[in-house]
C-alpha positions in Angstrom: 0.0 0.0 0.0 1.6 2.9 -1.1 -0.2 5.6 0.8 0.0 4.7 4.9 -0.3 8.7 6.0 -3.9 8.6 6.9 -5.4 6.0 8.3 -8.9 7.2 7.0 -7.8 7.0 3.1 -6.3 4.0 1.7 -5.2 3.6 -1.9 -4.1 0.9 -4.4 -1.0 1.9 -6.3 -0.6 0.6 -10.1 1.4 -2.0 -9.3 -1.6 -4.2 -7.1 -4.3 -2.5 -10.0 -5.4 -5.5 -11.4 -5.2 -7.8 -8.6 -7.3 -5.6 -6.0 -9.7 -5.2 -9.1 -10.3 -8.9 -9.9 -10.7 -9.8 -5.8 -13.3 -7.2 -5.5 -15.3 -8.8 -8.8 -14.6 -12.1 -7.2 -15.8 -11.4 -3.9 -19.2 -9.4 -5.2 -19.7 -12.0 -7.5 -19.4 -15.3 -4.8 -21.8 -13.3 -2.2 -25.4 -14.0 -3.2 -26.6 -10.6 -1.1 -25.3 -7.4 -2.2 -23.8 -5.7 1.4 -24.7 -2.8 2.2 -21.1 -2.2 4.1 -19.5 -1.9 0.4 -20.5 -1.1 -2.6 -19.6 -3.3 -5.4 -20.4 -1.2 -8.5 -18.0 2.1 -7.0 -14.5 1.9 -8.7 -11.9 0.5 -6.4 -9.6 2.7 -7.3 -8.8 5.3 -4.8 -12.2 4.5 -3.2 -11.9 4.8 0.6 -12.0 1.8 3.1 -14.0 2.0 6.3 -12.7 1.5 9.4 -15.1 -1.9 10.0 -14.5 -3.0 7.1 -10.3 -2.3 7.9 -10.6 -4.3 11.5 -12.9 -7.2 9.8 -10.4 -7.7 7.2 -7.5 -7.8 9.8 -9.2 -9.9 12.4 -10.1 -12.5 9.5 -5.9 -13.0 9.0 -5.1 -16.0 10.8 -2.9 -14.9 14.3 -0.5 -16.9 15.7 -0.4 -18.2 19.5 1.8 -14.6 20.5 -0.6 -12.5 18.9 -3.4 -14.0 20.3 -2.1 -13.8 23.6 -1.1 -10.8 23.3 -4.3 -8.9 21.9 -6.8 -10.9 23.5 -7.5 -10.1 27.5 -9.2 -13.7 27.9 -7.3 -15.5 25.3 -6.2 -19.0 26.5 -8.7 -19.3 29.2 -12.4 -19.7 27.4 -11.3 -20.4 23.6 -13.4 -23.8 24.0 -16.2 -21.9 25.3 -16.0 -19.3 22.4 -15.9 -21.3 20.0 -18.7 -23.0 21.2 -20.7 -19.8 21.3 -19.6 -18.6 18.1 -20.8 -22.0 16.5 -24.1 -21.9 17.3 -24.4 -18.3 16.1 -22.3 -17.4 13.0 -22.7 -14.2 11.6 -24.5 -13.0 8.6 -23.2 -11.9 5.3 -24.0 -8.3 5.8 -21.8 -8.0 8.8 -19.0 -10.2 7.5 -15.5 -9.3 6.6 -15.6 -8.7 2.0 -12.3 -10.8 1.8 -11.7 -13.5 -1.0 -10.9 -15.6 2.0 -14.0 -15.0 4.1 -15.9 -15.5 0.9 -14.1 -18.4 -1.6 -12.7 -20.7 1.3 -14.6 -22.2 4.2 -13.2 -21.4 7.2 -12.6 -23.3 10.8 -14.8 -22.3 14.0 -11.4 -20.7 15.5 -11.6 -18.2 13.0 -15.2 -17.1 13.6 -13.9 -16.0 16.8 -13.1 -12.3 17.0 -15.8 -11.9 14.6 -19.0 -9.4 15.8 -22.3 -11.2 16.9 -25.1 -10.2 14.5 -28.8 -9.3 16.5 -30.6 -12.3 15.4 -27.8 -14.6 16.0 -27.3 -13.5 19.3 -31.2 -14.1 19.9 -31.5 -17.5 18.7 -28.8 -18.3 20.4 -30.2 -16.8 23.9 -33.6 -18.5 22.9 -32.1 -22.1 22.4 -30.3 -21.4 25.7 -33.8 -20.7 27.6 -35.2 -23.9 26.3 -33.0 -26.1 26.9 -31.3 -25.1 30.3 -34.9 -23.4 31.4 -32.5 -20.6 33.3 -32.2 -17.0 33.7 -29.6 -15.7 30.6 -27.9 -12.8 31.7 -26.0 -11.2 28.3 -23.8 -8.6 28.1 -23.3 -7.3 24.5 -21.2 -5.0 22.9 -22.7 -1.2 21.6 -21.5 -2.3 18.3 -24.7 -4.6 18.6 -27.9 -3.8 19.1 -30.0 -5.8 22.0 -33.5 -7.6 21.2 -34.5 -5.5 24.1 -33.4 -1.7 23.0 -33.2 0.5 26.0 -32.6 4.1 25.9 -29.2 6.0 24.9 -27.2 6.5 28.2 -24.3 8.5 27.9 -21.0 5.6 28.3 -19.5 5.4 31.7 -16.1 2.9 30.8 -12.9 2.3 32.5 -9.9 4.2 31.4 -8.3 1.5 29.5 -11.9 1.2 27.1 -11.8 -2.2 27.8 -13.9 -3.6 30.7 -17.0 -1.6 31.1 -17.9 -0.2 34.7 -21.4 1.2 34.3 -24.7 -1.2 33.6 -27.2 0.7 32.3 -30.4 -1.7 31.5 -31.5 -4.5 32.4 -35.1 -6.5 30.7 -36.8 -9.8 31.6 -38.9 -11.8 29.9 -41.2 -14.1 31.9 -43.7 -14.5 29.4 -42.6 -18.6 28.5 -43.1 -20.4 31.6 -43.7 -19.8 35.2 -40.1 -21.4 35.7 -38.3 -19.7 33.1 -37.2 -16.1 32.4 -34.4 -14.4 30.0 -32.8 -11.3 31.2 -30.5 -9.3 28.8 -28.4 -6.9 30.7 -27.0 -4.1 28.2 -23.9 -2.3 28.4 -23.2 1.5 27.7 -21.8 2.5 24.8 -18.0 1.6 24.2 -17.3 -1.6 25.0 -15.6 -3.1 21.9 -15.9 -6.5 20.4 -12.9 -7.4 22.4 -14.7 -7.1 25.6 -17.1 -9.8 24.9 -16.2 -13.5 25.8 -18.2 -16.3 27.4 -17.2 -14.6 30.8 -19.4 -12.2 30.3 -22.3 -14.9 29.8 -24.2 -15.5 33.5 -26.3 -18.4 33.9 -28.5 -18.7 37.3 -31.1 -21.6 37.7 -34.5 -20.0 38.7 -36.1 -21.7 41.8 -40.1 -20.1 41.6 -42.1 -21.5 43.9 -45.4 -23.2 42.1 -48.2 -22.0 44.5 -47.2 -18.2 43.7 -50.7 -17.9 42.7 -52.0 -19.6 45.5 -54.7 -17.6 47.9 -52.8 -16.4 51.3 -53.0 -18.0 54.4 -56.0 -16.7 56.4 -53.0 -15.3 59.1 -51.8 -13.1 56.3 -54.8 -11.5 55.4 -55.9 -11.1 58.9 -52.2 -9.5 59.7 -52.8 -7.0 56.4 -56.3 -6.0 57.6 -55.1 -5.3 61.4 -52.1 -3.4 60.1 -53.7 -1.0 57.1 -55.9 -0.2 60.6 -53.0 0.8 62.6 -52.8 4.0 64.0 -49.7 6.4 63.7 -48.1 7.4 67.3 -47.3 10.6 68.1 -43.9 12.2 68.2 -43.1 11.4 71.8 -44.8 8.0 71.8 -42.4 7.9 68.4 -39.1 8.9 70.1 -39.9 6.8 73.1 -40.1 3.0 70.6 -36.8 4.5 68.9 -34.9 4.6 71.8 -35.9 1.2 72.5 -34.7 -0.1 69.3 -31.4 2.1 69.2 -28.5 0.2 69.9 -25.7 3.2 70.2 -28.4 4.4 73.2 -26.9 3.7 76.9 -28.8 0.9 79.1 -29.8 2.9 81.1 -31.8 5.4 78.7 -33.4 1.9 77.6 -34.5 0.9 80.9 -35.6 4.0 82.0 -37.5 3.6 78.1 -39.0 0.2 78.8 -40.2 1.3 82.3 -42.1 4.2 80.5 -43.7 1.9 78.3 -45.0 -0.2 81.0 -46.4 2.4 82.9 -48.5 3.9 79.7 -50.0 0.0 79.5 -51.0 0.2 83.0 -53.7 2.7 82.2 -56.9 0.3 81.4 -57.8 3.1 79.0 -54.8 2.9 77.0 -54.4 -0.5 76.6 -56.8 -1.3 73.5 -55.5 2.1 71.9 -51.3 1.3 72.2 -52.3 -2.0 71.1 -53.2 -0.5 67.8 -50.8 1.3 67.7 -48.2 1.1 65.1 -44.7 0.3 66.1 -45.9 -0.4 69.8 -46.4 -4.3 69.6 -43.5 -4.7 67.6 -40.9 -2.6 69.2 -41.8 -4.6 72.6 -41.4 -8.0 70.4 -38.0 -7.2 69.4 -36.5 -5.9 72.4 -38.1 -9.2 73.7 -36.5 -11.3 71.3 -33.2 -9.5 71.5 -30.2 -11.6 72.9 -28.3 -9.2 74.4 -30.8 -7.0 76.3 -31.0 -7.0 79.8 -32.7 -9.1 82.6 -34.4 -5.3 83.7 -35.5 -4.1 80.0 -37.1 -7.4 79.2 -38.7 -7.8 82.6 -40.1 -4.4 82.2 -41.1 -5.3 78.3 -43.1 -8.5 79.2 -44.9 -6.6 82.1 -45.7 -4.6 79.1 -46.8 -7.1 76.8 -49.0 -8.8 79.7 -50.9 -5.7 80.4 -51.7 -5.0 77.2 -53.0 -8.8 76.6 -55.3 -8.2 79.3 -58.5 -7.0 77.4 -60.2 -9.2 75.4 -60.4 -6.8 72.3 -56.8 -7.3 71.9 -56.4 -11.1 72.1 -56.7 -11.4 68.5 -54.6 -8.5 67.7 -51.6 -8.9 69.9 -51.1 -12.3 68.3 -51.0 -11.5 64.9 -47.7 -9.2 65.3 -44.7 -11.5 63.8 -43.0 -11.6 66.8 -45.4 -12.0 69.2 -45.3 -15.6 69.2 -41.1 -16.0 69.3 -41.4 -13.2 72.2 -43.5 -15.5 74.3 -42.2 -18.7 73.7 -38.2 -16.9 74.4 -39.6 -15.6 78.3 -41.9 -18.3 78.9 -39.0 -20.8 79.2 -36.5 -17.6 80.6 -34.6 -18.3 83.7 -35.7 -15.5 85.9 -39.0 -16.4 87.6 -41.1 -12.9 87.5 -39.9 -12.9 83.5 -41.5 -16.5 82.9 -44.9 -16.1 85.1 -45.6 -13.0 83.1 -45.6 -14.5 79.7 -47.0 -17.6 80.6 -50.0 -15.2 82.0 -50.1 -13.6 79.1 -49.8 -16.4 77.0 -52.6 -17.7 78.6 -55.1 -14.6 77.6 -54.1 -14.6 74.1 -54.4 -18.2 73.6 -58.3 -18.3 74.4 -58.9 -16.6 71.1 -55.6 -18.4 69.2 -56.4 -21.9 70.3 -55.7 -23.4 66.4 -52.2 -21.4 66.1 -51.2 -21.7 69.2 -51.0 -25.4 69.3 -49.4 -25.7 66.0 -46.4 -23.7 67.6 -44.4 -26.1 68.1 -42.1 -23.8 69.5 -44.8 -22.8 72.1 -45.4 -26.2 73.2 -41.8 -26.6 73.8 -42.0 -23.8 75.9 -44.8 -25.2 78.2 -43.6 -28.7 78.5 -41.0 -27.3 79.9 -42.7 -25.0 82.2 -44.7 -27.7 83.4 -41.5 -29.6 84.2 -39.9 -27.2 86.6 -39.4 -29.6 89.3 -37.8 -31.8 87.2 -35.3 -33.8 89.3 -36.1 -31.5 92.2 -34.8 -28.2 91.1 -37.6 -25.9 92.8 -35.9 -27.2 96.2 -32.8 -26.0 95.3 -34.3 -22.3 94.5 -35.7 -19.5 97.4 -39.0 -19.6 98.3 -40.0 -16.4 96.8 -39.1 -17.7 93.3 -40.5 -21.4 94.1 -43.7 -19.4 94.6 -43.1 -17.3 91.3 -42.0 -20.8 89.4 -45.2 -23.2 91.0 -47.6 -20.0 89.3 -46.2 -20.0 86.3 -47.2 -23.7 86.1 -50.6 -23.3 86.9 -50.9 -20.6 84.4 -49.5 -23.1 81.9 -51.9 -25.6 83.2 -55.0 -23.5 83.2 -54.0 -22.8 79.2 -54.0 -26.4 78.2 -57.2 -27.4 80.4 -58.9 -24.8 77.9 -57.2 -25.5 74.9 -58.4 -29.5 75.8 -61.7 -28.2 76.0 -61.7 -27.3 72.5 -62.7 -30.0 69.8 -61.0 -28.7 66.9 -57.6 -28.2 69.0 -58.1 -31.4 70.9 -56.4 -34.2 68.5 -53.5 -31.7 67.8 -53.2 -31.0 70.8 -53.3 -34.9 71.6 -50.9 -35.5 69.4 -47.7 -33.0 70.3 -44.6 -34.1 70.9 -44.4 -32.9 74.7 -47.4 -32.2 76.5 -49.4 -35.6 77.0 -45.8 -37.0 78.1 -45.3 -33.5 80.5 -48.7 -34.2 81.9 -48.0 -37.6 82.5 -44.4 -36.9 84.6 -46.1 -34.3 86.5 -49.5 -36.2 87.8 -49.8 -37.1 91.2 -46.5 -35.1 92.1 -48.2 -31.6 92.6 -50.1 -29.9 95.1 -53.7 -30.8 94.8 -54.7 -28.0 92.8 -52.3 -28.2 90.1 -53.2 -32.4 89.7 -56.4 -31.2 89.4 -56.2 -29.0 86.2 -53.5 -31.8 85.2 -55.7 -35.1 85.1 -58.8 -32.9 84.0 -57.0 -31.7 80.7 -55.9 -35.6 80.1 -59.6 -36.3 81.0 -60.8 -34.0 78.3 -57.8 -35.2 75.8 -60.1 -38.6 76.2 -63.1 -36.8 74.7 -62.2 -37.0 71.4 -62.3 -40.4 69.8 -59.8 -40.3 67.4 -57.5 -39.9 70.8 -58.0 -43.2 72.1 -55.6 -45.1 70.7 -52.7 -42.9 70.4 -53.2 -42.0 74.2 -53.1 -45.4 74.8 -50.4 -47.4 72.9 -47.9 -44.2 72.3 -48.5 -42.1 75.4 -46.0 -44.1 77.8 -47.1 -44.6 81.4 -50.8 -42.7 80.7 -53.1 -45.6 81.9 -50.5 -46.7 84.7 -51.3 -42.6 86.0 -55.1 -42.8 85.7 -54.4 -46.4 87.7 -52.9 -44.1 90.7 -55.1 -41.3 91.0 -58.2 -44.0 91.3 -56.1 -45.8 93.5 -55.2 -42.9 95.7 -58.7 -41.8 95.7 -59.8 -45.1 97.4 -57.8 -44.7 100.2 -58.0 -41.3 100.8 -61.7 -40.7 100.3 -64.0 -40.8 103.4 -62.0 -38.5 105.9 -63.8 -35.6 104.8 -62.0 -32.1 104.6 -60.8 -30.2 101.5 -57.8 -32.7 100.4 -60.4 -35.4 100.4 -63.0 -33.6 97.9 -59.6 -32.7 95.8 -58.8 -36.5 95.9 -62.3 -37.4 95.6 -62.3 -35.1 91.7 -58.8 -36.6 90.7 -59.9 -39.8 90.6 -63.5 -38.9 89.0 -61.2 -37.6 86.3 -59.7 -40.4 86.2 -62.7 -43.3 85.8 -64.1 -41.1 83.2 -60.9 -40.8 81.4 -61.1 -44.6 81.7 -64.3 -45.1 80.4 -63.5 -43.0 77.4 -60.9 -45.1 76.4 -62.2 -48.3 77.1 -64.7 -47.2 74.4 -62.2 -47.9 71.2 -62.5 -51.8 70.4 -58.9 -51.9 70.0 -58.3 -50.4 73.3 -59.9 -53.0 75.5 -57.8 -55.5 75.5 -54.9 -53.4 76.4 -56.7 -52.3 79.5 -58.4 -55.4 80.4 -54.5 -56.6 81.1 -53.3 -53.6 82.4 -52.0 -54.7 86.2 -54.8 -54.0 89.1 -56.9 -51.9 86.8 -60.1 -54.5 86.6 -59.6 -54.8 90.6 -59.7 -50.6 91.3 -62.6 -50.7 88.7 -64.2 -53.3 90.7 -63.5 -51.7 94.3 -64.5 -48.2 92.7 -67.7 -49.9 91.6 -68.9 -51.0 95.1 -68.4 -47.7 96.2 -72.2 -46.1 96.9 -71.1 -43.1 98.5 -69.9 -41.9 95.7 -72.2 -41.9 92.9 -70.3 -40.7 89.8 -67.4 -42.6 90.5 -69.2 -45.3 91.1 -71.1 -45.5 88.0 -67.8 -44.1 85.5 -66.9 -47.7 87.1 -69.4 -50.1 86.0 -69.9 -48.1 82.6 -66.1 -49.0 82.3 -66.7 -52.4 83.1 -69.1 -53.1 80.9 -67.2 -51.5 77.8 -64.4 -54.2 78.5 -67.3 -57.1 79.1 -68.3 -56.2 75.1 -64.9 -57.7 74.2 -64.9 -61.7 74.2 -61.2 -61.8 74.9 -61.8 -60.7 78.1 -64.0 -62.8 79.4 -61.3 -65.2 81.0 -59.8 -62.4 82.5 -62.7 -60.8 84.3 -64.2 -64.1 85.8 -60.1 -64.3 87.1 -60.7 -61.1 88.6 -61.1 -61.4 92.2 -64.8 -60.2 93.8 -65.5 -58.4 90.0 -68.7 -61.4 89.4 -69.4 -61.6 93.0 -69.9 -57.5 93.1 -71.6 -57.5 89.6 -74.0 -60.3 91.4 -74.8 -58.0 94.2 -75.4 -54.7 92.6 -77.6 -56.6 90.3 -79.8 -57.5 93.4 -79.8 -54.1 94.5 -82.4 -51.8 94.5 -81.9 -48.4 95.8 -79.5 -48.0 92.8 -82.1 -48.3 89.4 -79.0 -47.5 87.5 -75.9 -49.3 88.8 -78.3 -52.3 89.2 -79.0 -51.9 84.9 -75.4 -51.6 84.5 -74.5 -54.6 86.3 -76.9 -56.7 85.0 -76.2 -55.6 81.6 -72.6 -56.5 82.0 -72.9 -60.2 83.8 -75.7 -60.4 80.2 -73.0 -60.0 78.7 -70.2 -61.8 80.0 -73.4 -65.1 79.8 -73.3 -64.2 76.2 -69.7 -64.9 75.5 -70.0 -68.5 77.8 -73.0 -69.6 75.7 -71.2 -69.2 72.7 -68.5 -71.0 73.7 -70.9 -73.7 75.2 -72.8 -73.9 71.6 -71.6 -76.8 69.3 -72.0 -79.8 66.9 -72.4 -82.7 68.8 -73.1 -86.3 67.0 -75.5 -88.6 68.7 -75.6 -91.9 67.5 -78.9 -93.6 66.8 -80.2 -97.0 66.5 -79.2 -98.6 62.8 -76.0 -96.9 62.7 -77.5 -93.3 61.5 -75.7 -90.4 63.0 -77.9 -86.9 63.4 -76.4 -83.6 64.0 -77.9 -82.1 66.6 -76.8 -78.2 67.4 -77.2 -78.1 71.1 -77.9 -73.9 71.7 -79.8 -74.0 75.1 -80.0 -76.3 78.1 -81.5 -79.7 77.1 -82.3 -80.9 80.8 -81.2 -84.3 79.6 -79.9 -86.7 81.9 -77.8 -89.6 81.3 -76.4 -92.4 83.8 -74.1 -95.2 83.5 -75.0 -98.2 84.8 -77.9 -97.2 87.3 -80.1 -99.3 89.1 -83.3 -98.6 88.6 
């Protein structure tokens, strides 16, 4: 080339004439689209070369390994991957380089390398990528190409070496294929160069959409979006007061003396429904709650707090549907400190009579009052002063009173039944109480009984259950009759317990089970002959007769000392119309099973050697001798 001065204006000389002439024939000729990059009908003499068409011509010279390493900034490390890429889209005709040798002579997939990506090459290529991966496609192209998605001209923002850009400017998705796919094209600003653009600059991420997206909300979230669109805002010293609370660069003390004004405001019976709807009171008491690091003084003054504002019955509902309401309570109600754990199981307790269904499926909750129901475990409340043993023994019964009303409940009753901890807390704790605590404790077993679907599972999987409802009747029989209030207490424990009995002796499958339970047929026989007290006595013989409907247990209830002798005597008494029904339905019973097992085939044999089958149902009054005199 004789003229090399400006790079904007190069020239044949006379010399290369003829051979530049019959290349560009060649070339035009071989393509079957005329391109609008060059046109083939301008004389090639002195006719100017652009500067794409200058860098596509030099690119399509074949580089050695030095230049390649050299000019490239990723060469070495992704030429696999390129080529890969630039296989599957190779670039039209209009963008290609006009040589003889990209035209006359196929050329390898190396060489398609440096080459620009054409639009609709670079979307088929994103398209087949999105159906067969199925992932999000994150692209990066060049300025020199233009995106499927166009965005708006932003004004380049590039490194100083033009080579890696620094600035994204757009970025699109398309979720319109499936609910599991999307394609995202991120475009850069102008500037970045074909040189930029490697398989690096390719992202692939797997999409993870969950499939119920379009599912309806849980009845919690809506209620939670009603309650807090009804909040109202707090003023600006009721404001600063929660933010101090929740600052962390504040000094304790400023916090305490915080949480201390906070509990005051809920003492006020006429503030408590208004703070409660308030927004950021709930939840700022929650979190300081919640909070590992604060203070024995700032939570104790929180959860005073919290209880207070439990107390009405307007905010039962309400409290409970804060997020962290049911973390806050679960945290304190297991908490060391005494005055801390009797306040949140008191609280607990009011919110729960309007939360039965969510407060049971806590598992977290449940957790917490197994555990509070267990605080003499091993004797630890001797080991404690008697101010907190009396803080500690309240807390239980708060506990207690909340499942004796949550057992009241039907729907909440097989759930309930069914939790890891509390049947096998209540069962540890019987009989090992004061009086008045055993008595909400065998009740809400009593009323775990009531359901039928219960039976079994108390039964087989609830270890040592029957064996407890054994000691309290027990117990009861030797305590009753001295009058006083420890005898009437007695005298309801084991009531509990004969109707828990006769519950469970209900399920066919259960009978057995009980019928060879150790001393329980004798306690229900002793308990039976017991006039003085009515409903024990008649829990006793309904319980008897439940197990008399099951012919496997005949054998053991004629073994059972004094249980057919006092079946045989309430059935001759009088005074009792009802006990005397019961026990004569049971020994009708118990005949029932013994004339089945007297009825059978018995072969007679007759005069000529003829047999006849005879079924022998009833008595015959036959008699046969041997041998007699007459």
């Amino acid at each position: 080339m004789a003229n090399a001065a400006s790079p904007r204006n190069f020239t044949f000389d006379d010399d290369t004439e003829s051979s530049a002439i019959s290349s560009v024939i060649s070339s035009v000729l071989s393509s079957p689209v005329a391109s609008p990059v060059a046109s083939p009908v301008a004389s090639p003499i002195n006719t100017p070369i652009s500067a794409t068409s200058r860098r596509s011509s030099r690119r399509s010279t074949p580089r050695n390994a030095n230049e390649e390493a050299a000019l490239s900034p990723k060469s070495g490390t992704n030429t696999k991957k390129q080529q890969q890429l630039q296989q599957r889209a190779q670039p039209s005709p209009r963008h290609g380089a006009l040589t003889p040798s990209s035209r006359d002579t196929p050329r390898r997939a190396s060489e398609h390398r440096d080459e620009v990506e054409t639009p609709s090459s670079r979307a088929s290529s994103r398209r087949y990528s999105q159906r067969k991966k199925s992932v999000l496609h994150l692209s990066q192209p060049s300025a020199s190409t233009p995106s499927s998605n166009p965005s708006p001209a932003v004004p380049p923002s590039t490194s100083p070496n033009n080579n890696v850009s620094t600035d994204v400017k757009n970025i699109t998705v398309d979720t319109s294929s499936t609910p599991k796919e999307a394609t995202a094209t991120v475009n850069s600003p102008t500037g970045t160069t074909d040189d930029d653009l490697s398989d690096e600059d390719t992202v692939t991420v797997t999409i993870e959409e969950d499939v119920n997206n379009d599912d309806e909300p849980s009845p919690r979230s809506k209620a939670q979006k009603r309650l807090f669109n009804t909040l109202r805002e707090p003023d600006r010293s009721l404001k600063d007061l929660l933010t101090v609370l929740t600052d962390q660069n504040t000094s304790q003390l400023r916090r305490v003396n915080a949480c201390g004004a906070i509990k005051t405001l809920t003492l006020n019976k006429n503030n408590q429904v208004l703070l409660a709807r308030t927004r950021g009171v709930v939840s700022t008491i929650t979190s300081v709650l919640c909070r590992v690091d604060a203070s024995e003084e700032e939570r104790t003054r929180c959860i005073n707090a919290l209880m207070h504002l439990s107390v009405p019955e307007k905010n039962w509902h309400a409290i409970y549907l804060f997020p962290q309401t049911p973390e806050a309570l679960a945290r304190n109600m297991a908490d060391r400190y005494p005055r801390i754990r009797y306040a949140a199981c008191l609280a607990m307790s009011f919110l729960a009579k309007k939360n039965r269904v969510e407060v049971v499926s806590n598992r977290i909750i449940m957790y917490s009052i197994a555990r509070v129901l267990e605080v003499d475990k091993n004797g630890a409340l001797a080991r404690v002063s008697v101010s907190d043993r009396k803080v500690f023994v309240g807390s239980r019964l708060c506990a207690l009173k909340m499942l004796l009303h949550l057992s009241k409940n039907k729907d909440v009753s097989v759930a309930l039944a069914r939790t890891e901890c509390i049947p096998s807390a209540l069962v540890n704790i019987a009989n090992k109480m004061e009086l008045a605590a055993n008595i909400l404790c065998v009740a809400t077993i009593t009323n775990l009984t009531r359901h039928p679907e219960n039976a079994e599972h108390l039964v087989y999987n609830v270890k040592g259950l029957v064996p407890t409802l054994l000691n309290h009747i027990v117990s009861g029989s030797v305590r009753n009759g001295g009058g006083g209030g420890d005898d009437a207490d007695n005298h309801e424990c084991a009531k509990c317990a004969l109707y828990a009995l006769q519950n469970l002796s209900c399920s066919n499958n259960c009978r057995q089970e009980l019928a060879n339970t150790p001393n329980l047929l004798a306690a229900l026989t002793k308990a039976a002959f017991k006039t003085q007290f009515r409903d024990q006595q008649l829990s006793a013989l309904h319980t008897l007769k439940h197990l008399s409907d099951d012919p496997f247990n005949l054998v053991t209830m004629t073994n059972t000392p004094g249980c057919s002798a006092t079946l045989l005597a309430l059935a001759n008494d009088g005074n009792n119309v009802m006990a005397q029904y019961l026990a004569c339905d049971t020994l009708a019973t118990l005949s029932h099973w013994l004339l089945t097992l007297s009825t059978a085939k018995t072969r007679k044999g007759k005069v000529g050697g003829e047999d006849d089958d005879n079924e022998v149902g009833r008595r015959t009054f036959q008699t046969l001798t041997w041998e007699q005199w007459a």
